[in-house]
C-alpha positions in Angstrom: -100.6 54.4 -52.6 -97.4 52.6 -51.1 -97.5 50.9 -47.7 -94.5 53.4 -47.0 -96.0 56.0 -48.2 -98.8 56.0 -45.6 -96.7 55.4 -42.9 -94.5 58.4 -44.0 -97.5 60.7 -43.9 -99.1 59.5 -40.8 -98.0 61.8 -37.7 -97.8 60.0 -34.5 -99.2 61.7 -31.7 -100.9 61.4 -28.3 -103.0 64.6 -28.8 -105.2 63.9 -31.7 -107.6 61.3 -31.6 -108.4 58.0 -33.8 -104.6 57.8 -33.8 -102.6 54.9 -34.0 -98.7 53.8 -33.8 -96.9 51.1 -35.3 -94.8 49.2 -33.0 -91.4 47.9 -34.9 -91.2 45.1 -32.2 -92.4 41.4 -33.1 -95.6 39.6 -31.4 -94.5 38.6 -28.1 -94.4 34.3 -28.2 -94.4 32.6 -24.8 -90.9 31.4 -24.2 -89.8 28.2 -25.3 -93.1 28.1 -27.7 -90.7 28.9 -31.0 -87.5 27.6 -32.1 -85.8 28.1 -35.5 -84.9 24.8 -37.2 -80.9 25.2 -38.1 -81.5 23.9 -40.8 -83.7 26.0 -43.0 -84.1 28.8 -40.7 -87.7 28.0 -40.7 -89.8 29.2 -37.1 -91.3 25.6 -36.3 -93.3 25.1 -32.7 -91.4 22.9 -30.3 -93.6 20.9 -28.8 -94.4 19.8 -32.4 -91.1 19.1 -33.0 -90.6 17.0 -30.2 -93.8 14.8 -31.1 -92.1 14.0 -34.6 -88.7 12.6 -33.2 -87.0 16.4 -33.1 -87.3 16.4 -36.5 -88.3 19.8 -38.6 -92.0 19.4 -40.0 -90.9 22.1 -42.9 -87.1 20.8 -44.4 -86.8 17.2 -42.5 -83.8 18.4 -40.8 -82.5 16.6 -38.1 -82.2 18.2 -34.7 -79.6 16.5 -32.5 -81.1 14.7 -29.4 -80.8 14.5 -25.9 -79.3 11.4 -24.3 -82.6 10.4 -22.2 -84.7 11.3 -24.4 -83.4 9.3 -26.8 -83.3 6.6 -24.7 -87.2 7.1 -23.9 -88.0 6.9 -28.0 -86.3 3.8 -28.7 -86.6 1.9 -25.1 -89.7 0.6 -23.5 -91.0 2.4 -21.2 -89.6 2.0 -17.8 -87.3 -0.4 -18.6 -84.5 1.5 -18.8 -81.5 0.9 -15.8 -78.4 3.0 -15.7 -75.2 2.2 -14.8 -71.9 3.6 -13.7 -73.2 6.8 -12.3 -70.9 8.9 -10.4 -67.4 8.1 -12.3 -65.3 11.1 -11.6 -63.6 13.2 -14.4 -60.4 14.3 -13.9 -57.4 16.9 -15.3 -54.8 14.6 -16.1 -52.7 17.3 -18.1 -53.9 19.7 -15.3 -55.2 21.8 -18.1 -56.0 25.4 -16.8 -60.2 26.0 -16.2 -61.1 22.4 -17.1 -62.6 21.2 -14.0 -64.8 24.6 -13.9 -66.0 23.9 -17.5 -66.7 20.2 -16.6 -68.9 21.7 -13.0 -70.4 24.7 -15.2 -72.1 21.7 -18.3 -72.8 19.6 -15.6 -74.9 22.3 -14.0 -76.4 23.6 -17.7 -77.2 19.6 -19.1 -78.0 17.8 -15.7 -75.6 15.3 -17.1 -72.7 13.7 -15.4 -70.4 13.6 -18.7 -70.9 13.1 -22.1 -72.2 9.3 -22.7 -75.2 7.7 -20.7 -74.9 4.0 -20.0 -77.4 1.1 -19.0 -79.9 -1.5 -20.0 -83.0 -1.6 -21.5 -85.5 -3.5 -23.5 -85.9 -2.8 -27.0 -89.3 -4.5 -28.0 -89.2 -6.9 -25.5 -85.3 -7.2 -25.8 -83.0 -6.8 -23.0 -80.3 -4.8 -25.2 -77.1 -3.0 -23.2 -76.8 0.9 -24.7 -75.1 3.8 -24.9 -76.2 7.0 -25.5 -73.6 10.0 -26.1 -74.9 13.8 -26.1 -73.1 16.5 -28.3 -74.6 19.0 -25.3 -71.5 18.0 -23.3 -68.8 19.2 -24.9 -69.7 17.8 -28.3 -69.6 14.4 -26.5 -65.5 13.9 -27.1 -64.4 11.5 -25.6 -62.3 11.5 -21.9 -61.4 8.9 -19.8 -64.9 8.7 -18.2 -66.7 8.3 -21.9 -64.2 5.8 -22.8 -64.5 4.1 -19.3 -68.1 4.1 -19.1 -68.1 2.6 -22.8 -65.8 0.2 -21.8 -68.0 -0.9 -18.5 -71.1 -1.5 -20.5 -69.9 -3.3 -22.9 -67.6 -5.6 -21.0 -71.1 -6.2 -18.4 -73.0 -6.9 -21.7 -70.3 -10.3 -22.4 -70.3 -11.2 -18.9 -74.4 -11.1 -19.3 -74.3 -12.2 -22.9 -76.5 -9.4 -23.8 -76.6 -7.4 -27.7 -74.8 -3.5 -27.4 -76.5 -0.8 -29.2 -74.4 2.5 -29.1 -75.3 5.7 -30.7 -72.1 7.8 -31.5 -72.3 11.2 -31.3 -68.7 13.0 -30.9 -66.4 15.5 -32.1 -63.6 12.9 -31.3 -60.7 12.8 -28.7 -60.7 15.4 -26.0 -57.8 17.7 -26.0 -58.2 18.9 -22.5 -57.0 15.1 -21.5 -54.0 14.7 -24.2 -52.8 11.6 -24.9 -55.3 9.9 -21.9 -58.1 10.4 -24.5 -56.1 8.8 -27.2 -56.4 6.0 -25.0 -59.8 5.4 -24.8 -59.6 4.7 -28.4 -58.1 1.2 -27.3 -59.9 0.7 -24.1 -62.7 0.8 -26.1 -62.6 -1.1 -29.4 -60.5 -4.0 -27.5 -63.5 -4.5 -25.1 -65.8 -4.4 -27.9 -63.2 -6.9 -29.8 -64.1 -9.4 -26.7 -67.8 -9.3 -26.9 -67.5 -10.1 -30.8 -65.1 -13.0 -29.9 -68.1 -14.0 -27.5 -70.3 -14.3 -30.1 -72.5 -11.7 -29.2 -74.0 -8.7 -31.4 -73.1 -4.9 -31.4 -75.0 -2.4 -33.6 -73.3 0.8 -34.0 -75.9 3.8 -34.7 -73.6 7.3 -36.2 -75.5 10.5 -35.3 -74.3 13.9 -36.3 -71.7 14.3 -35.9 -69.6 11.5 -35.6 -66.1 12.2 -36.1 -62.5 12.1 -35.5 -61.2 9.2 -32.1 -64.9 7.9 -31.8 -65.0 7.1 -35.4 -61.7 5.8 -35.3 -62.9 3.4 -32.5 -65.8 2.0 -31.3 -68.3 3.8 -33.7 -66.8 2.2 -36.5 -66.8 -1.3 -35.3 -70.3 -2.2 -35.1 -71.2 -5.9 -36.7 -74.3 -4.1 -38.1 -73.6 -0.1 -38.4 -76.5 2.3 -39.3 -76.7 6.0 -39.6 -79.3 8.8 -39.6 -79.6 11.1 -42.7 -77.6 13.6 -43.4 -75.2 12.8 -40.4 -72.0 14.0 -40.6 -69.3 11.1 -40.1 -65.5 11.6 -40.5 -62.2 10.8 -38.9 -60.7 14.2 -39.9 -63.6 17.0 -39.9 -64.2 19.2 -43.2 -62.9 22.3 -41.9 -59.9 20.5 -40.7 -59.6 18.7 -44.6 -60.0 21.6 -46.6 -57.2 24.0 -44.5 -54.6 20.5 -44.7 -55.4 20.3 -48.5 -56.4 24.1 -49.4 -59.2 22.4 -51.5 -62.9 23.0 -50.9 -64.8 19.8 -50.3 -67.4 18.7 -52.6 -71.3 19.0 -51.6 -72.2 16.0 -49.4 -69.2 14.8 -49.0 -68.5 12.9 -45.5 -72.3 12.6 -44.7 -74.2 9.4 -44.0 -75.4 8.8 -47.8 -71.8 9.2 -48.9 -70.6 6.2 -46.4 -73.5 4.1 -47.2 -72.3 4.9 -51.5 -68.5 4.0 -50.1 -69.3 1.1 -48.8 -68.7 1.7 -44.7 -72.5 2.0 -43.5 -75.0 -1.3 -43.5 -77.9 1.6 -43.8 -79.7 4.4 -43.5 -82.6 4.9 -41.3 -85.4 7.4 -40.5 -85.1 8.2 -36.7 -89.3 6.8 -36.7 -88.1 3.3 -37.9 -85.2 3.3 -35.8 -87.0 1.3 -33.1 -88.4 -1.3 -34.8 -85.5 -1.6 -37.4 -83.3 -2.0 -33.9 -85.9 -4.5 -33.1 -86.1 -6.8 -36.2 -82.3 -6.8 -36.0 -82.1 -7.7 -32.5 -84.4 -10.5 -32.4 -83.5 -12.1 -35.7 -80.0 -12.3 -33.9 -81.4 -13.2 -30.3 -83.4 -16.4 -32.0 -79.8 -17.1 -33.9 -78.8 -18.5 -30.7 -80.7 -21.4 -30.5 -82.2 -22.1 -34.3 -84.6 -24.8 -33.4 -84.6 -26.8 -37.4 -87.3 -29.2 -36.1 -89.6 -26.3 -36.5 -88.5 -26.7 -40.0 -91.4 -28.6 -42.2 -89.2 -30.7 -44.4 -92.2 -31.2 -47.1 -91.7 -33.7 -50.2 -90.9 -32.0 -53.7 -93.5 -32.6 -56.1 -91.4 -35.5 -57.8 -94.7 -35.8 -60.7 -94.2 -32.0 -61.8 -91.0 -32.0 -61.7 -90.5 -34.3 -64.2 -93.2 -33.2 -66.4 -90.8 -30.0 -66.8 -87.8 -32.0 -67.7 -90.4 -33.8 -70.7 -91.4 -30.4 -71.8 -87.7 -29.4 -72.0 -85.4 -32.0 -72.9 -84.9 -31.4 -76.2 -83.3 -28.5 -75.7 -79.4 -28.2 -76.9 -76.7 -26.4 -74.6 -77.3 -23.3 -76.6 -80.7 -23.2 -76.3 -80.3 -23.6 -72.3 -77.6 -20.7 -72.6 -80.2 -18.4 -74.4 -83.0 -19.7 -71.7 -80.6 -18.7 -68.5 -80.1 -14.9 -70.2 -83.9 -14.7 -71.1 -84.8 -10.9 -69.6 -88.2 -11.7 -68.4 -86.2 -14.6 -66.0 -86.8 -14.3 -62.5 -83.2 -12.8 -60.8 -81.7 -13.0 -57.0 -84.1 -10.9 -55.5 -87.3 -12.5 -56.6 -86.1 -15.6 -54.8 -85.3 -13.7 -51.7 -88.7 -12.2 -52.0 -90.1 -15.5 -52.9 -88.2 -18.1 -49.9 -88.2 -15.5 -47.3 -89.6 -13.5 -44.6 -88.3 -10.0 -43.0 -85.4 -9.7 -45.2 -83.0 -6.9 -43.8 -80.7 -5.4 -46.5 -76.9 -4.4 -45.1 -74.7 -2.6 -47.5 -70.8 -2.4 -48.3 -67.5 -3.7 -48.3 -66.6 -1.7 -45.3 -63.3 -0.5 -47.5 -64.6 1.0 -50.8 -68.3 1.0 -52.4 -71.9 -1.0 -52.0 -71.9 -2.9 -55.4 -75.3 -3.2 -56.7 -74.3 -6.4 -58.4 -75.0 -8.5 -55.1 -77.4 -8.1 -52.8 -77.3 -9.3 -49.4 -78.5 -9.7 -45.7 -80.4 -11.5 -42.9 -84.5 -12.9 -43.2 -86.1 -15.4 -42.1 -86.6 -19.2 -43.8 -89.5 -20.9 -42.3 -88.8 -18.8 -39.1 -84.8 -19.7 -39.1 -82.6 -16.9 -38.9 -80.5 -17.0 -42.4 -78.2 -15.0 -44.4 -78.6 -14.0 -48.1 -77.1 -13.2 -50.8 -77.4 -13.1 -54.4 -76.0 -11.7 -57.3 -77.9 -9.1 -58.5 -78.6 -8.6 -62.9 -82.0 -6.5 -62.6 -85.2 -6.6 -64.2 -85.3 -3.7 -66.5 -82.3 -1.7 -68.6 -82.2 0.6 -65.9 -81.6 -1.9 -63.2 -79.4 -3.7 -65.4 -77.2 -0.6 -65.7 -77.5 0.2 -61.7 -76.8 -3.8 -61.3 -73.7 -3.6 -63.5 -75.7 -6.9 -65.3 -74.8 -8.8 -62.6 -71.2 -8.5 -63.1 -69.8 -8.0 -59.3 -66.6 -5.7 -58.5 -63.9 -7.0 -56.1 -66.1 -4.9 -53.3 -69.3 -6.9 -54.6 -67.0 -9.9 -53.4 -65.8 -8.5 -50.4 -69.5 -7.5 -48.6 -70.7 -11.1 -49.8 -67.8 -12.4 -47.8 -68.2 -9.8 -44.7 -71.8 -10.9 -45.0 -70.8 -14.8 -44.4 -68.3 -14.0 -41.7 -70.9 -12.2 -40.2 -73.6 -15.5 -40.5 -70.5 -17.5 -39.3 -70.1 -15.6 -36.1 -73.7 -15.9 -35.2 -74.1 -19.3 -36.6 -76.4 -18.3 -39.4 -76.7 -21.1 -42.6 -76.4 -19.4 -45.6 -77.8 -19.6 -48.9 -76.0 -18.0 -52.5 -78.1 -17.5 -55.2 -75.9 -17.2 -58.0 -76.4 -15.4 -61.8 -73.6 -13.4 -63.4 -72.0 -13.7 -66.8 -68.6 -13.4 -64.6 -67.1 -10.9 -62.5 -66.1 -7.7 -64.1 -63.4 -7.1 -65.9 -62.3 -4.1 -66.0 -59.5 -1.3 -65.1 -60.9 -0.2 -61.7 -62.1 -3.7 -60.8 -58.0 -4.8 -61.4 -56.7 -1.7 -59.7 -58.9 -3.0 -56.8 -57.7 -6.7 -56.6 -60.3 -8.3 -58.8 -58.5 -12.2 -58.3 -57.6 -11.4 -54.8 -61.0 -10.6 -53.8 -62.2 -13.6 -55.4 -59.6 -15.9 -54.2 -60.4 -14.5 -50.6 -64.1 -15.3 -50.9 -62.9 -19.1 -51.9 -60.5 -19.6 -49.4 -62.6 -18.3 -46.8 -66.1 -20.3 -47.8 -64.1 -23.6 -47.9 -63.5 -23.2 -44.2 -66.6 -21.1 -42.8 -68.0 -22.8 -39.9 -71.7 -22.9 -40.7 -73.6 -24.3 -43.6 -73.7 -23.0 -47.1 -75.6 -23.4 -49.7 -75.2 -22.0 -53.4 -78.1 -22.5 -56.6 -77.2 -20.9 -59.8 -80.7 -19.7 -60.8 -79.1 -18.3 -64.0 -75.9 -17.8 -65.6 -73.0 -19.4 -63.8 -69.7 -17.2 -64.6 -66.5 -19.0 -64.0 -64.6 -17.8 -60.7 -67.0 -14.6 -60.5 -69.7 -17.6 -59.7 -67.3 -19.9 -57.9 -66.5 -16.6 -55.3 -70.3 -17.6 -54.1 -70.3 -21.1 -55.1 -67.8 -22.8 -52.9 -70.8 -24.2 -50.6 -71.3 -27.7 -49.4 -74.0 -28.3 -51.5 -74.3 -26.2 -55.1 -77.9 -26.6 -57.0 -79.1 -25.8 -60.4 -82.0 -24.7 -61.8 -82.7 -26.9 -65.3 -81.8 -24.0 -67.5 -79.1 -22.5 -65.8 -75.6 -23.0 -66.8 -72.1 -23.2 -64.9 -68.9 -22.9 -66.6 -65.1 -22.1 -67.0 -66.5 -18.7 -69.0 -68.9 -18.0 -71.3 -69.2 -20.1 -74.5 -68.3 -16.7 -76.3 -65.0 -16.5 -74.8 -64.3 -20.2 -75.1 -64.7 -20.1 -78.4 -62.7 -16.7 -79.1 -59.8 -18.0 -77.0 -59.1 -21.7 -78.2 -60.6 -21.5 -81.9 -59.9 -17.5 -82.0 -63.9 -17.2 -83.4 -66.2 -16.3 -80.8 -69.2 -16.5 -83.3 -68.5 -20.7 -82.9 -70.1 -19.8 -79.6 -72.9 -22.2 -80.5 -70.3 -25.2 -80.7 -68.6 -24.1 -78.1 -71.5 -24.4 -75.0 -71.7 -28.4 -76.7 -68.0 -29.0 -76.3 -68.1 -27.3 -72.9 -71.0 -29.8 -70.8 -72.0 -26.6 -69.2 -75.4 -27.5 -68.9 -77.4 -28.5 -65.1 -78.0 -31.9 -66.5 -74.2 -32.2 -68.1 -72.7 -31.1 -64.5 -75.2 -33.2 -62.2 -73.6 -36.2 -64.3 -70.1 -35.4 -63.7 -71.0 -34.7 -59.7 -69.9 -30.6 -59.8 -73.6 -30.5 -58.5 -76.1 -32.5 -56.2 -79.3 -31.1 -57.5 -81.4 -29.9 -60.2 -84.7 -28.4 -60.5 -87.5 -28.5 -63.1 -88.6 -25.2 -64.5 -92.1 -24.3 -66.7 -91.7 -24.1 -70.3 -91.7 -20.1 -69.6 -89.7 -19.2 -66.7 -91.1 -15.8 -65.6 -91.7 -14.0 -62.2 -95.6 -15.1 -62.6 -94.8 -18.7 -62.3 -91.9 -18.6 -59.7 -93.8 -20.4 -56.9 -93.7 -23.7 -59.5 -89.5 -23.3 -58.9 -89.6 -22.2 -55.4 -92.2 -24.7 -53.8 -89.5 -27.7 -55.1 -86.8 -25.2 -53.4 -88.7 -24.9 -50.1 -88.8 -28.4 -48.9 -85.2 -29.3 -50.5 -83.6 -26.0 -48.6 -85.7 -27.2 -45.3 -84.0 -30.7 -45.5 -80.9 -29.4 -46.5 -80.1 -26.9 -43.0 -81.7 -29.6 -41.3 -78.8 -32.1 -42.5 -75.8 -29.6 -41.9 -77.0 -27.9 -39.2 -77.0 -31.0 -37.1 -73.1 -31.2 -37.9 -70.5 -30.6 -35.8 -68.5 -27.6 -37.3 -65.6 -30.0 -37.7 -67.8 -32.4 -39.3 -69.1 -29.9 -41.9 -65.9 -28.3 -42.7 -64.5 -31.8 -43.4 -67.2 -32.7 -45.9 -67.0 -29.6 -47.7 -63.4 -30.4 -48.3 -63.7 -33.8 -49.4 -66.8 -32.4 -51.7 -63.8 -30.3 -53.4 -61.2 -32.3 -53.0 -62.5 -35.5 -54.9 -63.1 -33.2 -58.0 
């Protein structure tokens, strides 16, 4: 019989005994026991929730956080001081109910206005941050959130101290007009002097982040990270779709679409968040005064190293050619994987996409705070494809150059490890500036005021390598190969036969042995008969001691000093 059935045929009365009724009300839950996650609509206990970083145990949603208590998960404890309390908001377009609704959320959020400011310790780091909460008034920004932004971060220079912020906003406040608008500048033009200091700022995009704040200090971070799923926008969606009468496609404007575009260094789960703030903060903190005594400057193994260049020199151009495309070859990020410690990877050109092809960010060499970057072919087809085989895009130029203007600001060295066939050539990668980007990289690396160093590990693309090759020392690995294009092309352009390819890599002295002879490069390093990941340490012990002399001798330099060298190094050529 049907549940309905029976309770259709059971009378309800107070008369008859062994009765019972059916309440159509739900268990009573203590207050404030429950919520429902926004998300999935899931019923999820609080106090769990707020255990796992206010994040939904059933779907991984996100639940926006509270300014403090943000502070408290990525702070030590007790360490946190605020400052600028009391700033008074006022009505400067003497907009009708405003000061009530500013009185009634200070009331419901215990907050003053929408951004908390002050210092803390991050790990042990004193860090300056800012917290805004979407609680008051979706955290847009008024004269007192663009004032107290301003404060902080113009104490941090004065205290040479790092800036985290974490940007939470619906944008500009309308209630305050055009006085909001200015906040915009008060803001990123304070933020522009702490750069100019030298100091760091790490920009955190929380959802949602959108319209003036994004347009201003959010988007200005050295280092910018987001949470998942965030969503981060100049113009909101709803606002997009009525201006265009098109509906928006799924995920678009959300933190994994920036990080795919090229605007957002990463993406981090809110229980990393500390100690990725952390890692960050103290590789930069020791930046400040790299110490390359602690450096251990070891002797190459001269004996094996020559024992490799017996076992290979009877090997023609083409055979080195065919050696630096081998598949099983070790690529970019086996060295970083190899040479350093606590490699972060950052992301994008900050104007279009992340290219795949290079792969870059800060680790550690020997404890030195350094910058990498390599170009990227993969190990397997499928990287390959997601690589683009090491051919970069003009964007692929343009984060390896944001990358070394970002090493240059904090005084970083950095090291290229360079392997492409040549930059890509094709109809987006024009349409993009493919030469411009390239030319950029090489105008901007003959002047950048901290060392460089570049090793072609591989292949050695005309100016697709030279974009990361214009260092003051370049170094080849014994079967790599550096030249004008491949022999391929060579041969198809000036004997219109690229199957002369063979003769062509002869005539070209493209070879680490041919170009160490004719002073393109200082160094060159032996390699095992095989050259696979397995035996990488026999390469990389030989690059160790050579890479520990070599920021040791340009370190020491006077930026003027170094600059000069670099362009007599070219110029003499």
């Amino acid at each position: 019989m049907k549940l309905d059935n029976v309770f259709k045929k059971t009378r309800l009365s107070t008369g008859r005994k062994n009765h019972f009724t059916i309440s159509s009300k739900r268990p009573e839950v203590p207050e404030g026991l429950l919520r429902k996650c926004n998300k999935c609509g899931g019923a999820i206990i609080t106090e769990d929730v707020k255990k796992d970083f206010y994040i939904c145990p059933k779907c991984g949603g996100y639940f926006r956080v509270h300014a403090y208590r943000r502070i408290e998960m990525i702070s030590d404890e007790g360490t946190f001081e605020e400052w600028d309390k009391g700033l008074t908001t006022r009505n400067p377009l003497k907009y009708k109910g405003y000061e009530e609704k500013i009185q009634a959320l200070q009331e419901k959020t215990n907050l003053e206005e929408a951004v908390v400011t002050g210092k803390a310790k991050i790990n042990g780091t004193e860090t300056v941050v800012g917290i805004c909460d979407g609680r008051f008034m979706m955290a847009s920004m008024g004269e007192v959130v663009g004032e107290k932004v301003a404060r902080a971060v113009e104490r941090a220079t004065e205290e040479k101290l790092p800036v985290v912020i974490f940007a939470c906003s619906g944008g500009a406040r309308m209630q305050e007009g055009i006085v909001s608008l200015m906040q915009m500048v008060k803001t990123s033009a304070a933020i522009k002097r702490h750069s100019e200091a030298g100091l760091l700022y790490i920009s955190i995009l929380t959802d949602p982040t959108t319209g003036g704040v994004t347009a201003s200090f959010a988007m200005l971070g050295d280092i910018i990270l987001a949470e998942p799923k965030a969503l981060i926008g100049f113009a909101g969606p709803r606002v997009i779709e009525q201006t265009i009468g098109q509906k928006l496609p799924k995920g678009f404007q959300r933190a994994e679409f920036l990080l795919e575009h090229g605007f957002i260094d990463g993406i981090v789960e809110r229980p990393q968040l500390k100690d990725t703030l952390s890692k960050i903060l103290k590789i930069h903190e020791q930046a400040k005064e790299i110490n390359v005594q602690d450096l251990t400057g070891a002797k190459c193994d001269t004996a094996r190293k020559e024992s490799f260049n017996i076992n290979q020199k009877d090997a023609d151009a083409w055979d080195r050619v065919e050696l630096s495309r081998m598949k099983d070859r070790p690529v970019g990020s086996d060295y970083i994987q190899a040479l350093f410690t606590e490699f972060t990877e950052f992301h994008g050109d900050r104007y279009f996409a992340d290219d795949k092809a290079i792969v870059g960010g800060i680790a550690r060499f020997q404890g030195i705070p350094v910058t990498v970057i390599a170009q990227e072919k993969g190990r397997s087809t499928k990287e390959n494809i997601e690589h683009n085989f090491g051919m970069p895009s003009p964007e692929g130029y343009r984060k390896a150059l944001r990358l070394m203007k970002q090493a240059e600001k904090f005084h970083r060295p950095v090291i290229c490890f360079v392997d492409t066939p040549g930059a890509f050539c094709g109809l987006e990668a024009e349409e993009r500036g493919q030469g411009e980007a390239i030319a950029r990289n090489i105008f901007e690396m003959s002047g950048l005021k901290t060392p460089v160093l570049s090793i072609i590990i591989g292949e050695g693309g005309s100016g697709g390598a030279l974009a990361m090759a214009t260092a003051d020392e370049v170094w080849m690995l014994e079967n790599s190969i550096y030249s004008i294009l491949s022999p391929e092309g060579f041969a198809s352009i000036l004997w219109k036969d690229s199957t002369k390819a063979k003769e062509a890599a002869k005539v070209m002295r493209l070879t680490a042995a041919d170009l160490k002879e004719m002073g393109v490069v200082e160094k060159v390093f032996a390699e095992p008969t095989h050259y696979i990941v397995e035996n990488i340490e026999d390469v990389t012990s030989q690059l160790t001691c050579e890479i520990s002399e070599f920021i040791q001798k340009y370190y020491s330099m006077s930026r003027e000093e170094l600059i000069e060298k670099r362009y007599q190094r070219f110029r003499k050529m």
